[in-house]
C-alpha positions as CSV (number, residue, x, y, z in Angstrom):
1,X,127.9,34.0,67.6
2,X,125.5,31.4,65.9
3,X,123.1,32.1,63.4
4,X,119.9,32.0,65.6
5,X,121.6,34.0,68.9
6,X,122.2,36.7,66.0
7,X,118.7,36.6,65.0
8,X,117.7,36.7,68.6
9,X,119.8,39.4,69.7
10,X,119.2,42.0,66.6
11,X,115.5,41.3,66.9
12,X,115.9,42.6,70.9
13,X,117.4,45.6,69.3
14,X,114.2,46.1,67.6
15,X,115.1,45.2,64.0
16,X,112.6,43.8,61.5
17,X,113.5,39.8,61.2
18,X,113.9,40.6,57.1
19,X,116.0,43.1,57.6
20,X,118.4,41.3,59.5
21,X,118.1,38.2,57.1
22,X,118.9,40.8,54.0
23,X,121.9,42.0,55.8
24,X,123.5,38.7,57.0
25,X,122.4,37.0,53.6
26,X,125.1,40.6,51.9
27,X,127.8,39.9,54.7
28,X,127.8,36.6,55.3
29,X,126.7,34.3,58.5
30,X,130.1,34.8,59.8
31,X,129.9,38.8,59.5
32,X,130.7,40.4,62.9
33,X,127.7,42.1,65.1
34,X,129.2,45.7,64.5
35,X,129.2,45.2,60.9
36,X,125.7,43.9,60.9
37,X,125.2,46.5,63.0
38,X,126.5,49.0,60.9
39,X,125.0,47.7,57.5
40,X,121.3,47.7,59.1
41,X,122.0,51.6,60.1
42,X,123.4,52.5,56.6
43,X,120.7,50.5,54.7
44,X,118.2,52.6,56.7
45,X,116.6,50.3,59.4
46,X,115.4,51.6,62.5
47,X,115.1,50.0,65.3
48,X,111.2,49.6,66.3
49,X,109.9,51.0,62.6
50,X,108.3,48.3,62.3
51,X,105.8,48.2,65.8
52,X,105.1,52.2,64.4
53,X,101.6,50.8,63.0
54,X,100.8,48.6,65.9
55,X,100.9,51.7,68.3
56,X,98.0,51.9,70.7
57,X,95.5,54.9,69.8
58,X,95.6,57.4,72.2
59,X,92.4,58.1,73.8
60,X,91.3,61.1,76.3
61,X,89.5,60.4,79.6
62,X,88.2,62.2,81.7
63,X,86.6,65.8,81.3
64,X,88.4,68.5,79.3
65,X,85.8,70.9,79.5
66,X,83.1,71.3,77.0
67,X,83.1,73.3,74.0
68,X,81.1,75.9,75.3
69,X,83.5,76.3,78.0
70,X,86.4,76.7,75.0
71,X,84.3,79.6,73.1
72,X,83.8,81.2,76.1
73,X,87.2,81.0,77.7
74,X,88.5,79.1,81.4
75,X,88.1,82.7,83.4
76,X,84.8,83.7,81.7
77,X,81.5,84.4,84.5
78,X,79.0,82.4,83.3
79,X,76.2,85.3,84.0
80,X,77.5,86.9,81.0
81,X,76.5,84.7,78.8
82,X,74.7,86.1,75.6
């Protein structure tokens, strides 16, 4: 496998770009996909660790119930209200 398809294919796996670089630049361009494979996992790479900080914010929609309701609990009458 070339150069650039190993680039390609690692990256699709989820594995930072200099992370793979660093690994083929210790093994060799020649080095076989399970040893980069296996060097990336030793090393400590995780596939995906770097999109972690490009995660969409979780937002709530829709009505939870207000914080009254909370304090006063789901199954309280509302006639009893102090």
């Amino acid at each position: 496998m070339e150069h650039s398809s190993k680039m390609e294919f690692f990256q699709k796996l989820g594995y930072d770009r200099e992370d793979v670089v660093r690994v083929l630049a210790k093994l060799g361009q020649d080095a076989l996909v399970n040893d980069v494979l296996q060097e990336l996992i030793q090393t400590g790479s995780r596939p995906g660790a770097h999109l972690s900080s490009a995660a969409p914010l979780l937002v709530p929609r829709g009505s939870c119930g207000t914080p009254d309701s909370i304090r006063r609990g789901l199954g309280a009458d509302p006639e009893e209200e102090v």
